[in-house]
C-alpha positions as CSV (number, residue, x, y, z in Angstrom):
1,X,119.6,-106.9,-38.4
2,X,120.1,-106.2,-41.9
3,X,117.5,-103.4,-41.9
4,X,119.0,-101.8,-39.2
5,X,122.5,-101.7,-40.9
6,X,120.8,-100.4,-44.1
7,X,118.8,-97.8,-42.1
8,X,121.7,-96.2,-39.8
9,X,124.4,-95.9,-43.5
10,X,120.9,-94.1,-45.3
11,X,121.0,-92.0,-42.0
12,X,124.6,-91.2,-42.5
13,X,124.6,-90.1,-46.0
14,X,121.1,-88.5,-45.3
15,X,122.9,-86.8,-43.0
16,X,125.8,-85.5,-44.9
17,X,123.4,-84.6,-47.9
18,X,121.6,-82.4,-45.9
19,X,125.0,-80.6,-44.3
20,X,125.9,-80.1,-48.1
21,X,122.7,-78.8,-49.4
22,X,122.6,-76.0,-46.5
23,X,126.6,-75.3,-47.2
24,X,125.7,-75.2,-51.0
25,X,122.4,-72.6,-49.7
26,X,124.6,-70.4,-48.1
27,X,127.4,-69.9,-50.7
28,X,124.6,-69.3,-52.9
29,X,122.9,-66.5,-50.3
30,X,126.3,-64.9,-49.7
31,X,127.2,-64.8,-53.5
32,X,123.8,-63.3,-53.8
33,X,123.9,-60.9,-50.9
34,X,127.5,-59.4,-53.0
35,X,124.8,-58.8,-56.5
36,X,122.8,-56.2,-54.2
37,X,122.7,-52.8,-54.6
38,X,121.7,-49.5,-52.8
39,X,120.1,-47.0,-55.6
40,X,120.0,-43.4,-54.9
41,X,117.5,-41.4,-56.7
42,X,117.7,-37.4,-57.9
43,X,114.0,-35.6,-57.9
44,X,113.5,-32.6,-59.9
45,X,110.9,-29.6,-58.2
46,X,108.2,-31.8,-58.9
47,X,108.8,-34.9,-57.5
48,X,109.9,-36.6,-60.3
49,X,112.5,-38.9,-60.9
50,X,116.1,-36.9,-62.6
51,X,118.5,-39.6,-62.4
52,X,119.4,-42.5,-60.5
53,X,122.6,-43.9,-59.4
54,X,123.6,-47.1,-57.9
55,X,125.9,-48.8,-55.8
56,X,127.3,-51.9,-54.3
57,X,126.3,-53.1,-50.6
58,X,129.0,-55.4,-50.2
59,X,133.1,-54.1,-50.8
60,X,133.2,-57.9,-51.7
61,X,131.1,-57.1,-54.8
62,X,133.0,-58.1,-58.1
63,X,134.0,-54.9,-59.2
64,X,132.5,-56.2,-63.0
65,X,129.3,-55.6,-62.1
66,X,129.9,-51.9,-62.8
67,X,126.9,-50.5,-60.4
68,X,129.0,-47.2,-59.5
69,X,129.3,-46.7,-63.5
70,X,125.9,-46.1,-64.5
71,X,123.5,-43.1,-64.6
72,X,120.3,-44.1,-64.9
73,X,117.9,-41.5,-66.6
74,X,113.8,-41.7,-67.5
75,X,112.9,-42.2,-71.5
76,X,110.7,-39.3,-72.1
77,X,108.0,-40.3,-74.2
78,X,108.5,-38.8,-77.4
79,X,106.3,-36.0,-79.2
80,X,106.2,-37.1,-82.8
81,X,103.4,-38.4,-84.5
């Protein structure tokens, strides 16, 4: 009798630990999903890469992450000795 108590209250809070871990997943997902970008890239004649820009998937995106700020250009590789 005693087991079966025991075992139906670990059910229970097995239960309820397993609800909260896949709440806790999805606020997590969603947080991430609002940290994506979509990145647009410029090619010069050639084919290669001018400048890049970026912006955010989500209009929930905190605007502090700044993606439709930057202008992302290659490093040439430099010519001196």
């Amino acid at each position: 009798m005693v087991d079966h108590v025991l075992g139906a209250a670990r059910t229970d809070w097995l239960a309820a630990f397993q609800k909260a871990e896949a709440r806790a997943r999805e606020k997590t997902a969603e947080a991430v999903r609002k940290t994506y970008a979509f990145v647009s890239f410029a090619l010069d004649p050639e084919g290669k890469v001018e400048q890049a820009k970026m912006r955010a998937v989500s209009p929930a995106t905190d605007f502090s992450f700044d993606f439709q700020d930057l202008l992302l250009r290659p490093v040439r590789p430099s010519t001196a000795p």
